[in-house]
MILUMFI-264214 format. One record per residue (C-alpha): residue number from 1; residue in one letter; y, z, x. Coordinates in Angstrom, 2 decimals, always signed. Layout:
REM residues N
nr->NUM	rest->a	v->Y	w->Z	u->X $
...
//
This chain:
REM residues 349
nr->1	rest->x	v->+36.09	w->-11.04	u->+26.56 $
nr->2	rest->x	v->+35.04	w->-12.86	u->+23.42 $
nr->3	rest->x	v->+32.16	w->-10.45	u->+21.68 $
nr->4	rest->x	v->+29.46	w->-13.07	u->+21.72 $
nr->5	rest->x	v->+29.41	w->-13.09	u->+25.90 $
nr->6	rest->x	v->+29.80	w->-8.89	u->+25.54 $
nr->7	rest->x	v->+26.81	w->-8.58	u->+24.08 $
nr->8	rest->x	v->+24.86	w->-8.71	u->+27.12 $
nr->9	rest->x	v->+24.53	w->-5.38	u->+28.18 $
nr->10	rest->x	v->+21.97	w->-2.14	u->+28.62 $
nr->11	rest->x	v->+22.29	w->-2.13	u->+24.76 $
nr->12	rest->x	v->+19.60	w->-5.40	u->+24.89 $
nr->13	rest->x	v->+16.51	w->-3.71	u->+25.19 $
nr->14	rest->x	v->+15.87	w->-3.04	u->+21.03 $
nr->15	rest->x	v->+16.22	w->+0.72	u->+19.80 $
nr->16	rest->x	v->+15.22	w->+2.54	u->+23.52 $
nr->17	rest->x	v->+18.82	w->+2.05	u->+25.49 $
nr->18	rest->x	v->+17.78	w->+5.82	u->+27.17 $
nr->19	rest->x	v->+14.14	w->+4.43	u->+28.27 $
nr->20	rest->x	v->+16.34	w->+1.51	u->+29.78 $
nr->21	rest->x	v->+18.86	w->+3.12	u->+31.47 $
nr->22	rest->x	v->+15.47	w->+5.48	u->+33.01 $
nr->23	rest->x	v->+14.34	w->+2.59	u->+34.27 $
nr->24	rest->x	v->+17.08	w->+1.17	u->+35.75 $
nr->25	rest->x	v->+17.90	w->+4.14	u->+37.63 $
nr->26	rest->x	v->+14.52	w->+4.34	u->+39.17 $
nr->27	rest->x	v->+15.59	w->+1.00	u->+41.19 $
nr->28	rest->x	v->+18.32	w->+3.02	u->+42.95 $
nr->29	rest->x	v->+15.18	w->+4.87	u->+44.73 $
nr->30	rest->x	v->+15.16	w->+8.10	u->+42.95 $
nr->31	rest->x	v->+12.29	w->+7.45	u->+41.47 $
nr->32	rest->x	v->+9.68	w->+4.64	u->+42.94 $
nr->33	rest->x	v->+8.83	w->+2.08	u->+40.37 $
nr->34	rest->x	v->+5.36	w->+0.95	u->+39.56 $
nr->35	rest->x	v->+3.71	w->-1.61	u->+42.00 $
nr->36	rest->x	v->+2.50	w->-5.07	u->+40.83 $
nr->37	rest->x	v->-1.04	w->-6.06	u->+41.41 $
nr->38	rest->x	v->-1.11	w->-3.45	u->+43.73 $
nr->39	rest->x	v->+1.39	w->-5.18	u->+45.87 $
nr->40	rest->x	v->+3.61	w->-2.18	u->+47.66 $
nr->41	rest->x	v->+7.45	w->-1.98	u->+46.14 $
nr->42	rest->x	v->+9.83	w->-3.00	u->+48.54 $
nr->43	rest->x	v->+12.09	w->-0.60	u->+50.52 $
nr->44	rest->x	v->+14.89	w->+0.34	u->+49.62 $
nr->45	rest->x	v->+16.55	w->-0.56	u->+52.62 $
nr->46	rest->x	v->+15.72	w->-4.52	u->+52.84 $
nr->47	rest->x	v->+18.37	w->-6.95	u->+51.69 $
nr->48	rest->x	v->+17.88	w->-7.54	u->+47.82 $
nr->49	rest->x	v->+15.59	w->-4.74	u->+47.64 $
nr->50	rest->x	v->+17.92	w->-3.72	u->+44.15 $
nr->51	rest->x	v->+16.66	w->-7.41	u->+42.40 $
nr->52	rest->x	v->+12.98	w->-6.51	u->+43.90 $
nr->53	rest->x	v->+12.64	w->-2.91	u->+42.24 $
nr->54	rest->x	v->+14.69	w->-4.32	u->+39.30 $
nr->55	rest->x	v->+11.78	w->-6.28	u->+38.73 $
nr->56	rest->x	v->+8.99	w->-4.07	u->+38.47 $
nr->57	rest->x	v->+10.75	w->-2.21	u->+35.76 $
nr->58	rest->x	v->+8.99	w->-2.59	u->+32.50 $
nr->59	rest->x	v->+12.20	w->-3.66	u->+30.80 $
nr->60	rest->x	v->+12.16	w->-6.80	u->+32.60 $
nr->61	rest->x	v->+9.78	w->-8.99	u->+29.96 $
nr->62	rest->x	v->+12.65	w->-7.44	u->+27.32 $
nr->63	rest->x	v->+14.97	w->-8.89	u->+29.17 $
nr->64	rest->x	v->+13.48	w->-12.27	u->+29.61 $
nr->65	rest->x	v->+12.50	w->-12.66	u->+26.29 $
nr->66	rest->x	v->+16.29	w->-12.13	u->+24.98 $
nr->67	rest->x	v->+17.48	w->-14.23	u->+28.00 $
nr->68	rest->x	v->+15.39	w->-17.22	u->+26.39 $
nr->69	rest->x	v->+18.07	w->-17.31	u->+23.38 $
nr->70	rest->x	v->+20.59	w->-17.10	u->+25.60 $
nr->71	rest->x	v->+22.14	w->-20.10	u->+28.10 $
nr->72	rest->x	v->+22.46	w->-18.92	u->+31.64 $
nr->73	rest->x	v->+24.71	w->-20.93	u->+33.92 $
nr->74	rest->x	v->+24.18	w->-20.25	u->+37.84 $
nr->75	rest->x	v->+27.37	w->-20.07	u->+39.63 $
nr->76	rest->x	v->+27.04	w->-21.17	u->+43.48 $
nr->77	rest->x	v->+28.99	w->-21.49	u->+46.28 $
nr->78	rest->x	v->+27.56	w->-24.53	u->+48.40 $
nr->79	rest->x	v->+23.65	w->-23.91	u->+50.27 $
nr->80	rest->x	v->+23.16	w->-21.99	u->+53.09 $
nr->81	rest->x	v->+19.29	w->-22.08	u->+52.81 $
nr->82	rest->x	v->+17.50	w->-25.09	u->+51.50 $
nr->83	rest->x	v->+13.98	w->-23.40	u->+51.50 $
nr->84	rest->x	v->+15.30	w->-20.39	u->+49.13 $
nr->85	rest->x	v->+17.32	w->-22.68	u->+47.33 $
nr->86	rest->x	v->+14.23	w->-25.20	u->+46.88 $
nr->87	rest->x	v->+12.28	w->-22.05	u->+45.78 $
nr->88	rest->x	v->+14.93	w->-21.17	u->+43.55 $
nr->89	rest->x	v->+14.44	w->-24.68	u->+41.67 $
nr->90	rest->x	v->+10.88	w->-24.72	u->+41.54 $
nr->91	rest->x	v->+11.43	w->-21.55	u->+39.74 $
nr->92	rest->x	v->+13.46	w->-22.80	u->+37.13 $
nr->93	rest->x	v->+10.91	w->-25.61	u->+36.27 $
nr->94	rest->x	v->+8.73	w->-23.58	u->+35.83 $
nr->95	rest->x	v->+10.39	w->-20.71	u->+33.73 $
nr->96	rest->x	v->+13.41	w->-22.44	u->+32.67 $
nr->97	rest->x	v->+15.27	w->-25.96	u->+30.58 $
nr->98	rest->x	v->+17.44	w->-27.05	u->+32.97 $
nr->99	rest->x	v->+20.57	w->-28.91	u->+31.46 $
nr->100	rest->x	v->+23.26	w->-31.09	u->+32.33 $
nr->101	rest->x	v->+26.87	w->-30.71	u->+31.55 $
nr->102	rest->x	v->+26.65	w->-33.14	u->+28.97 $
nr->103	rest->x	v->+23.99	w->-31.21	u->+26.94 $
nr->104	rest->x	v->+25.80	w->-28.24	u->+26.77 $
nr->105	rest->x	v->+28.83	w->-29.98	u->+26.00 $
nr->106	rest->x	v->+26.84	w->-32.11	u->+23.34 $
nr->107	rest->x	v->+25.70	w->-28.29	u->+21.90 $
nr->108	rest->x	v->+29.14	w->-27.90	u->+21.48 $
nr->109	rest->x	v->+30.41	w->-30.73	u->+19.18 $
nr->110	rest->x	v->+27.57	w->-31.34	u->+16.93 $
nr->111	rest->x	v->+27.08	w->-27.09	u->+17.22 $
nr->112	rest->x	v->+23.14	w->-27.61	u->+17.78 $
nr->113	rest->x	v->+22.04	w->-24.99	u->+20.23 $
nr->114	rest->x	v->+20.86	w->-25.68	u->+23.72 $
nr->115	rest->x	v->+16.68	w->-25.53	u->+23.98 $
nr->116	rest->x	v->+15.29	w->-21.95	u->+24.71 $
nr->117	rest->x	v->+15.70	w->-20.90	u->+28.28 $
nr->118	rest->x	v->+18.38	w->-23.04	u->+28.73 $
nr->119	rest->x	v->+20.12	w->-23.33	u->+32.34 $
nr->120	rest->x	v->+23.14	w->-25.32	u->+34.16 $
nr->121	rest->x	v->+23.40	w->-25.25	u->+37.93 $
nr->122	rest->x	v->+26.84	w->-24.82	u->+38.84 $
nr->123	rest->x	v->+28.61	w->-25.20	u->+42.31 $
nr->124	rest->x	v->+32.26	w->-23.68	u->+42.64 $
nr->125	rest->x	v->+34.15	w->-24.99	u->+45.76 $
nr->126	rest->x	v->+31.96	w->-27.43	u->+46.59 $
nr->127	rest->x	v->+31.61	w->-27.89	u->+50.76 $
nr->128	rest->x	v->+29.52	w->-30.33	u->+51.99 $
nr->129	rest->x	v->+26.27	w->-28.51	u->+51.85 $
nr->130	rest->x	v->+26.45	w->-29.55	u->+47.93 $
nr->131	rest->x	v->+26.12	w->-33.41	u->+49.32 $
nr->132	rest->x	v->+23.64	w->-32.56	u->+52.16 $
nr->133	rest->x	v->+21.70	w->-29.87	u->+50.97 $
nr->134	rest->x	v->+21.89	w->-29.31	u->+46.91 $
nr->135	rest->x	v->+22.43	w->-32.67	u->+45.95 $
nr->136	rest->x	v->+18.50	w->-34.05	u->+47.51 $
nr->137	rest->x	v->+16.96	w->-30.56	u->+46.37 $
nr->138	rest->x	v->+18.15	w->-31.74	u->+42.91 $
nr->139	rest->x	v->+17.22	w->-35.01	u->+42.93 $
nr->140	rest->x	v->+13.75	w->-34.30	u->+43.68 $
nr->141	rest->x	v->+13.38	w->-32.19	u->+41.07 $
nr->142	rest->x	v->+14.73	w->-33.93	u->+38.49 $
nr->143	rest->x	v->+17.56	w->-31.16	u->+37.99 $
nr->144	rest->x	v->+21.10	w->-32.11	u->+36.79 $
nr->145	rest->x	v->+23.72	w->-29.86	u->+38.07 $
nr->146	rest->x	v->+28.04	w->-29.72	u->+38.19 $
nr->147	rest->x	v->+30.44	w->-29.25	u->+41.16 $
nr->148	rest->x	v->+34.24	w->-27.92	u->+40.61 $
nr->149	rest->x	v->+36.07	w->-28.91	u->+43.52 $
nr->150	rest->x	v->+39.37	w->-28.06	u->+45.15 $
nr->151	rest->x	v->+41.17	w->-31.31	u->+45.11 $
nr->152	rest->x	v->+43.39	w->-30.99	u->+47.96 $
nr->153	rest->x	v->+40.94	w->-30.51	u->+50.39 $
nr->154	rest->x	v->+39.02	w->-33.83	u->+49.30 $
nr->155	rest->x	v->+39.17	w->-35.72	u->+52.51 $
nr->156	rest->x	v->+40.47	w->-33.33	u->+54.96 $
nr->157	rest->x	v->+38.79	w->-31.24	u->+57.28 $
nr->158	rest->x	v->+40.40	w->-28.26	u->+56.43 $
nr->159	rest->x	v->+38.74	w->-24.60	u->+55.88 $
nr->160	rest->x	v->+39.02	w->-22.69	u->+52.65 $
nr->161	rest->x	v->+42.64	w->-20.56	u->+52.69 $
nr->162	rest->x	v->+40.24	w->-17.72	u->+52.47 $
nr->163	rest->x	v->+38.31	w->-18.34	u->+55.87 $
nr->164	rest->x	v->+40.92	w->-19.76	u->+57.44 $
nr->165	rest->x	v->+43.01	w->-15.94	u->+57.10 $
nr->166	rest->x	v->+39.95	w->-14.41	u->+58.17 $
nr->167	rest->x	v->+39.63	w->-16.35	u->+61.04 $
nr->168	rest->x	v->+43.71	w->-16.20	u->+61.99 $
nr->169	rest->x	v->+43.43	w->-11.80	u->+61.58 $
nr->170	rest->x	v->+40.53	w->-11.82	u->+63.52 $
nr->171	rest->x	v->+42.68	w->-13.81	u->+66.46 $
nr->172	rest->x	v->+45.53	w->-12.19	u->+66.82 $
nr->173	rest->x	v->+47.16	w->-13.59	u->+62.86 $
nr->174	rest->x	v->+49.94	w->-11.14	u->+61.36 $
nr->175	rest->x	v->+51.92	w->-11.19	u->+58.40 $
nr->176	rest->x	v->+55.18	w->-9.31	u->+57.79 $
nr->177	rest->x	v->+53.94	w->-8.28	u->+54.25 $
nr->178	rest->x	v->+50.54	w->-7.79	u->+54.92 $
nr->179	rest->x	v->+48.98	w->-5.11	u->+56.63 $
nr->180	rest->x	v->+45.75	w->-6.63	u->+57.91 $
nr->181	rest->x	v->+44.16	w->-3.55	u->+58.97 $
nr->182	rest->x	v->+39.91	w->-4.06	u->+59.34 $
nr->183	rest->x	v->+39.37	w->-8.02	u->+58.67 $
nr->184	rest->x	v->+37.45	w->-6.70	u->+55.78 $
nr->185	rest->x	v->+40.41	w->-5.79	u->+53.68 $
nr->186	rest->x	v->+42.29	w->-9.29	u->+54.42 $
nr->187	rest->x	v->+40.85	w->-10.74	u->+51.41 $
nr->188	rest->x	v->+41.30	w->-8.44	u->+48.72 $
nr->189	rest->x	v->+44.80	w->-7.90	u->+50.13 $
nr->190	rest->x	v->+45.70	w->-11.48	u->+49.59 $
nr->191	rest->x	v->+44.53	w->-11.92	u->+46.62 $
nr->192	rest->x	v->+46.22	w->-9.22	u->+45.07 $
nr->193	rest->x	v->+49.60	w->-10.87	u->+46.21 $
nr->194	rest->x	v->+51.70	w->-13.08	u->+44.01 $
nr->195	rest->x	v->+51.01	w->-16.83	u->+44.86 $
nr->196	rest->x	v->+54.03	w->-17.00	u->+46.50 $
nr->197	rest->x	v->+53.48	w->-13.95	u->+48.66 $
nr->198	rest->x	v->+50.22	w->-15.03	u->+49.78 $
nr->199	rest->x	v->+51.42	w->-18.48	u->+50.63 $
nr->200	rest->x	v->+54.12	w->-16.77	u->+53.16 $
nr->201	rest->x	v->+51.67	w->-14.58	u->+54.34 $
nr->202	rest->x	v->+49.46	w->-17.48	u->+55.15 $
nr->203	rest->x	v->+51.55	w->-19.36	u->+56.94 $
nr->204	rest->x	v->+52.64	w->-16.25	u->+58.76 $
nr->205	rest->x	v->+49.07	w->-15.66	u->+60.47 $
nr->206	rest->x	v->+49.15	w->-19.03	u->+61.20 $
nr->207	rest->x	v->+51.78	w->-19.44	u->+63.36 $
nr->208	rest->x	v->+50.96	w->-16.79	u->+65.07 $
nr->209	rest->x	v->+47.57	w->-16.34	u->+65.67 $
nr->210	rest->x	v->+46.63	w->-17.00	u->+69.31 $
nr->211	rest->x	v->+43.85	w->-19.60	u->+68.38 $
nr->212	rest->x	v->+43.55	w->-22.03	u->+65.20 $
nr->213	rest->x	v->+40.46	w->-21.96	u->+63.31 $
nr->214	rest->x	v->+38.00	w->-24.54	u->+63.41 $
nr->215	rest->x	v->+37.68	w->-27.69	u->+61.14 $
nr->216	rest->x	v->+35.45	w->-27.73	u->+58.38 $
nr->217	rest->x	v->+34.84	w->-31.64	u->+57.04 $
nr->218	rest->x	v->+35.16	w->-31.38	u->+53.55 $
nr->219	rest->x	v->+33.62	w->-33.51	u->+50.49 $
nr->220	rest->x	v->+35.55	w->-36.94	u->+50.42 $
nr->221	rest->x	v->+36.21	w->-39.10	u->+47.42 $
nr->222	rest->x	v->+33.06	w->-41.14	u->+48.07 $
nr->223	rest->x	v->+31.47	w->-38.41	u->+48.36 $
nr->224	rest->x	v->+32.14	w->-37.02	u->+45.12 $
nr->225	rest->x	v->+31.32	w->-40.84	u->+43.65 $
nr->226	rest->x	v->+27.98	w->-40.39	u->+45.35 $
nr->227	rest->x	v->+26.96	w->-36.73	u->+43.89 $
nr->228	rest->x	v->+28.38	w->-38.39	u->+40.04 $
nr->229	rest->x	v->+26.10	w->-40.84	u->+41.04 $
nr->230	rest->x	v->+23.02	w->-38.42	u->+42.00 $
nr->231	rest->x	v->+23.28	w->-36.50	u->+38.29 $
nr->232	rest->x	v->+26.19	w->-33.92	u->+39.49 $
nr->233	rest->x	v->+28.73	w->-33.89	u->+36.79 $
nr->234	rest->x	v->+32.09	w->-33.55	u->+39.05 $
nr->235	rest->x	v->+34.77	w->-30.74	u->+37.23 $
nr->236	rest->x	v->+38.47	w->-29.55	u->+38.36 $
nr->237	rest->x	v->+38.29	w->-26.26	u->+40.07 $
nr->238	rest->x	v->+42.14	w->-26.66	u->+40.77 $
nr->239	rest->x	v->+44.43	w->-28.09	u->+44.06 $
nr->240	rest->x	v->+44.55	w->-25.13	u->+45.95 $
nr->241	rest->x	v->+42.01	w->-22.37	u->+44.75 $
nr->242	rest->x	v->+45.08	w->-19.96	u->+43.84 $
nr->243	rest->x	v->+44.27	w->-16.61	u->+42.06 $
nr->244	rest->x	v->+45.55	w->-18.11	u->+38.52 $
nr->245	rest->x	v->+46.76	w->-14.45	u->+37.25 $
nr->246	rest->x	v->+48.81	w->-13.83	u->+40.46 $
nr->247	rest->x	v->+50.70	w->-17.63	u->+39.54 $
nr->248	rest->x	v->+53.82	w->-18.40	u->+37.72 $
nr->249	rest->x	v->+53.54	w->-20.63	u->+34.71 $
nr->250	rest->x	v->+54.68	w->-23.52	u->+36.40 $
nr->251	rest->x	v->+52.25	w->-22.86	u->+39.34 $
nr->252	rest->x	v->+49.25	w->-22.76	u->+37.12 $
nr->253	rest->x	v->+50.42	w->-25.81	u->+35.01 $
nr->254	rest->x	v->+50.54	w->-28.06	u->+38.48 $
nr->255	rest->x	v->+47.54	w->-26.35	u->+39.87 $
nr->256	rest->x	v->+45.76	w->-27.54	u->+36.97 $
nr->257	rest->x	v->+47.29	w->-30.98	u->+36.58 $
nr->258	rest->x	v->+47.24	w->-32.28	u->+40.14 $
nr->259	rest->x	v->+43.75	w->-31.45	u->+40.75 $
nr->260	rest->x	v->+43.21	w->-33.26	u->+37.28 $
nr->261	rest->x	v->+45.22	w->-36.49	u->+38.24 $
nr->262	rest->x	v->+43.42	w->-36.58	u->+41.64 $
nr->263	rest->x	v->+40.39	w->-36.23	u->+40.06 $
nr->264	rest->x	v->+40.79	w->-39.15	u->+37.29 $
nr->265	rest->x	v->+42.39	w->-41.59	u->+40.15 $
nr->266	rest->x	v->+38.72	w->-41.11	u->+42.43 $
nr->267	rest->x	v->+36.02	w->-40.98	u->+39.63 $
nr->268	rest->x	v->+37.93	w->-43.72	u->+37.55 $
nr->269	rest->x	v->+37.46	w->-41.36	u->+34.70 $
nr->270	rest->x	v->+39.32	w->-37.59	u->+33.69 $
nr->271	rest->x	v->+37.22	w->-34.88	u->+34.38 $
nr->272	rest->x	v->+36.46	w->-32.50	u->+30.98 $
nr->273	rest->x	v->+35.02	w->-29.45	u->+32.84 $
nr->274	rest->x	v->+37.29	w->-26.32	u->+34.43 $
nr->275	rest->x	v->+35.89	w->-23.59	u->+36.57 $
nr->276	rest->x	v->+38.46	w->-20.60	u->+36.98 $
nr->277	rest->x	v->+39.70	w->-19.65	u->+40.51 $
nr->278	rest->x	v->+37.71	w->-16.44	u->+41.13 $
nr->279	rest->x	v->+35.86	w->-16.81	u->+37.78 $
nr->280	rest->x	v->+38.76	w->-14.69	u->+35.75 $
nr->281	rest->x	v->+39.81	w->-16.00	u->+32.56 $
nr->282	rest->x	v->+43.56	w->-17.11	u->+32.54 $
nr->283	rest->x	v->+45.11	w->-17.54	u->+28.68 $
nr->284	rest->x	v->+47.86	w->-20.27	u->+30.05 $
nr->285	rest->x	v->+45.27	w->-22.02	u->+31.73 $
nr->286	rest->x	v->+43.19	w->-22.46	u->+29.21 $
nr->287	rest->x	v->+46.70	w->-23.69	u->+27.13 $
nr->288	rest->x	v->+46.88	w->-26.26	u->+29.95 $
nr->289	rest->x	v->+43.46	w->-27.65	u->+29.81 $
nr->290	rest->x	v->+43.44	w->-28.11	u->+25.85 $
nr->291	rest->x	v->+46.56	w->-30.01	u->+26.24 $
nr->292	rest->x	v->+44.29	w->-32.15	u->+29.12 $
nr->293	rest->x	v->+41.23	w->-32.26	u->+26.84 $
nr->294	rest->x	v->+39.08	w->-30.24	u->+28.31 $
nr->295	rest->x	v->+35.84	w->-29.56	u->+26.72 $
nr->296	rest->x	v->+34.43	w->-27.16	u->+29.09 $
nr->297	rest->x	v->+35.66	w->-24.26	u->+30.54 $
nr->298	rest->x	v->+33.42	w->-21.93	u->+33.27 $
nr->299	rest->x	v->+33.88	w->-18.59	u->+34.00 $
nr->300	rest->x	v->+32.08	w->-16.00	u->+36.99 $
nr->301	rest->x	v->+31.82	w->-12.63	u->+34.97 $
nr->302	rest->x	v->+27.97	w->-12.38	u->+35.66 $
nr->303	rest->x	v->+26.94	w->-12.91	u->+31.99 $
nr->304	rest->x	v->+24.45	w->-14.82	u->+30.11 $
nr->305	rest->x	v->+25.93	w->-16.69	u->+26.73 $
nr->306	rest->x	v->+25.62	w->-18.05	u->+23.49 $
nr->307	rest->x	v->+23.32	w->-21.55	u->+23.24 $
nr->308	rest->x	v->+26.00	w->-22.60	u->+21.45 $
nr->309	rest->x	v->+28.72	w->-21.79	u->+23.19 $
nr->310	rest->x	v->+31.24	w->-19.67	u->+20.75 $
nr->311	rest->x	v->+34.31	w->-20.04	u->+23.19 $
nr->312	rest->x	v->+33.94	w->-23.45	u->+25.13 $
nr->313	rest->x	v->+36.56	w->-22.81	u->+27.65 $
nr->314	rest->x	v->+35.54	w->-19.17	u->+28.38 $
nr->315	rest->x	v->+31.77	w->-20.04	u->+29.01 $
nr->316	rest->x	v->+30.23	w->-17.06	u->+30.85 $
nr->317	rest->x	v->+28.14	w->-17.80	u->+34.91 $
nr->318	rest->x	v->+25.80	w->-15.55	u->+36.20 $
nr->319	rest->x	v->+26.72	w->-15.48	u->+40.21 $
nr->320	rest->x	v->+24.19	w->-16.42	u->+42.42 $
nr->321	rest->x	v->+23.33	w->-17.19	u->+46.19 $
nr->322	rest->x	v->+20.91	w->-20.02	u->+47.86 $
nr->323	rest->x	v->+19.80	w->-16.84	u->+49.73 $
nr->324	rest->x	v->+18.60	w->-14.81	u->+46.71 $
nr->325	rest->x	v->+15.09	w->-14.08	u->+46.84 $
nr->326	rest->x	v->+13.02	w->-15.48	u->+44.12 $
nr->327	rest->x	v->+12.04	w->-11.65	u->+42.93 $
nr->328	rest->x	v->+15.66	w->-11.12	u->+42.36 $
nr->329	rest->x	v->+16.39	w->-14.52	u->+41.09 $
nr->330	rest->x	v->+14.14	w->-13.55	u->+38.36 $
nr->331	rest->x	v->+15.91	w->-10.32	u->+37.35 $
nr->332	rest->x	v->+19.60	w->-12.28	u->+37.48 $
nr->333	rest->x	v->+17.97	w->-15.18	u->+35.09 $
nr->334	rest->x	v->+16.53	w->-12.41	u->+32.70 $
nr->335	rest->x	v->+20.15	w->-10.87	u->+32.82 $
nr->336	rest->x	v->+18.77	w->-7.39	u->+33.79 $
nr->337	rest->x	v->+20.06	w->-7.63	u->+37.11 $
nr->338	rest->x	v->+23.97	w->-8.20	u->+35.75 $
nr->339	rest->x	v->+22.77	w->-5.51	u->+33.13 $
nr->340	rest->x	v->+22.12	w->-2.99	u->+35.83 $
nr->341	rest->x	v->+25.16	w->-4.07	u->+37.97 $
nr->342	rest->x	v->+27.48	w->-3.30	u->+34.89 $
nr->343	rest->x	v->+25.67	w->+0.26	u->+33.80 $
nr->344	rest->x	v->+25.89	w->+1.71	u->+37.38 $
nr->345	rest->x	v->+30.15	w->+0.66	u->+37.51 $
nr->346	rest->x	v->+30.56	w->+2.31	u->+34.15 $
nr->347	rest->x	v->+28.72	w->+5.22	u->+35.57 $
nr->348	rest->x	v->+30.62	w->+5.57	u->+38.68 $
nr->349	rest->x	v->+34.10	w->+4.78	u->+36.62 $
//
């Protein structure tokens, strides 16, 4: 990881890292934090109760200040609640600059930085919620934002691979080289396979599963015209959503390249933005999309970055859900949330 994006870390708050990490631990619920306005603290218990304490910790206006010379892209995956996302918006007009693709990429060549508070809205996968949902949430706000789809699915009605094995284990799907076990464990199990591995094992479940899973209509070119159109910048998020590290090199060169021809052929233009497979950074990917001309290139490591961007094709994303409550929203945008998320792994490793 390039030391600009490490940077990030407990380490932020200036000269009291042991009053951070203090704080920080209180939000486990060892210690109840302060209340605000005499407002209760939430329990432990609720879903993102961990963003909610996070942000009655007194670190938290450290945290944002920092986070205002830093440029936080928000990595999605489609909208499964337009009333949290909306919220979510109206947040970042209020506390934030949201920016286009273009801007950052402009920060890039003429090495200006982005404004303070600086954010992108990003979308990885892109279903059809980014059309139906995202893309009028957007427009009314006046918010520019940037899909990365999976080409081959572009007109289809086919489900992710990684729903689609979920759905085949859960009805009666095996795989010679894959021990399903609990549906839970399908995923990471696949993922860890080589490419070619997990494309057997694939088609395994699916011919025998006892039902096939259900059709999910996907974005079609048109579609993708009409969110270009609406002020979302349309990237390459590869054919097939592979895991690129698990790929040979000639997998990860046509991954790359037939997602990018598809792409140029609908928009009438090449695309110059790259979001990795599972947000990891892949070194002959990145050979690939300099040889394509790629400007821009997104990963998901849960980090805020540069506003200049020091490595354009390794730009950090903070991960984020349309179902995030606005209280934790606040702690991922300040970057204390991915602060605390990294602390408590090393302290568990």
């Amino acid at each position: 990881m390039p030391q600009s994006q490490s940077t990030t870390s407990i380490s932020m708050a200036p000269t009291r890292p042991a009053a951070v990490v203090s704080t920080l631990t209180s939000a486990t619920g060892r210690r109840r934090p302060p209340t605000e306005r005499g407002r209760p603290s939430p329990e432990p218990g609720r879903p993102d109760a961990r963003g909610e304490w996070l942000r009655f910790a007194p670190v938290q206006p450290l945290f944002r200040a920092r986070a205002a010379q830093r440029l936080a892209v928000l990595a999605y995956h489609g909208v499964t609640d337009h009333r949290s996302f909306g919220a979510q918006l109206d947040r970042l007009r209020r506390l934030a600059t949201p920016v286009s693709l273009t801007a950052v990429l402009q920060a890039v060549t003429e090495q200006r930085p982005l404004p303070p508070r600086s954010v992108l809205v990003t979308f990885d996968d892109a279903d059809r919620s980014v059309l139906t949902h995202a893309l009028p949430a957007l427009d009314a706000r006046g918010i520019p934002a940037t899909a990365f789809v999976i080409s081959e699915l572009i007109g289809t009605e086919r489900p992710f691979w990684w729903h689609e094995a979920d759905f085949l284990a859960r009805h009666g799907g095996r795989a010679r080289s894959l021990d399903c076990g609990h549906p839970s464990q399908l995923l990471p199990r696949l993922k860890a396979m080589p490419d070619p591995d997990r494309r057997r094992s694939l088609h395994e479940l699916r011919v025998s599963a006892d039902r096939r899973p259900p059709r999910q209509e996907q974005l079609t070119p048109a579609d993708l015209l009409a969110l270009r159109d609406g002020g979302v910048a349309i990237g390459n998020h590869t054919q097939g959503h592979p895991c690129l590290g698990r790929c040979d090199d000639a997998t990860v060169r046509a991954e790359i390249t037939g997602a990018h021809e598809a792409l140029t052929r609908w928009l009438g233009e090449p695309p110059i933005a790259f979001a990795y497979p599972d947000g990891g950074h892949d070194p002959r990917a990145e050979t690939v999309l300099q040889e394509l001309g790629y400007r821009l290139g997104f990963l998901s490591d849960h980090r805020l970055g540069p506003r200049i961007p020091s490595h354009p094709l390794q730009i950090s994303r903070l991960q984020v859900d349309s179902t995030t409550s606005t209280r934790r929203f606040d702690t991922i945008l300040s970057g204390l949330e991915p602060a605390y998320r990294r602390w408590r792994r090393q302290a568990v490793a």
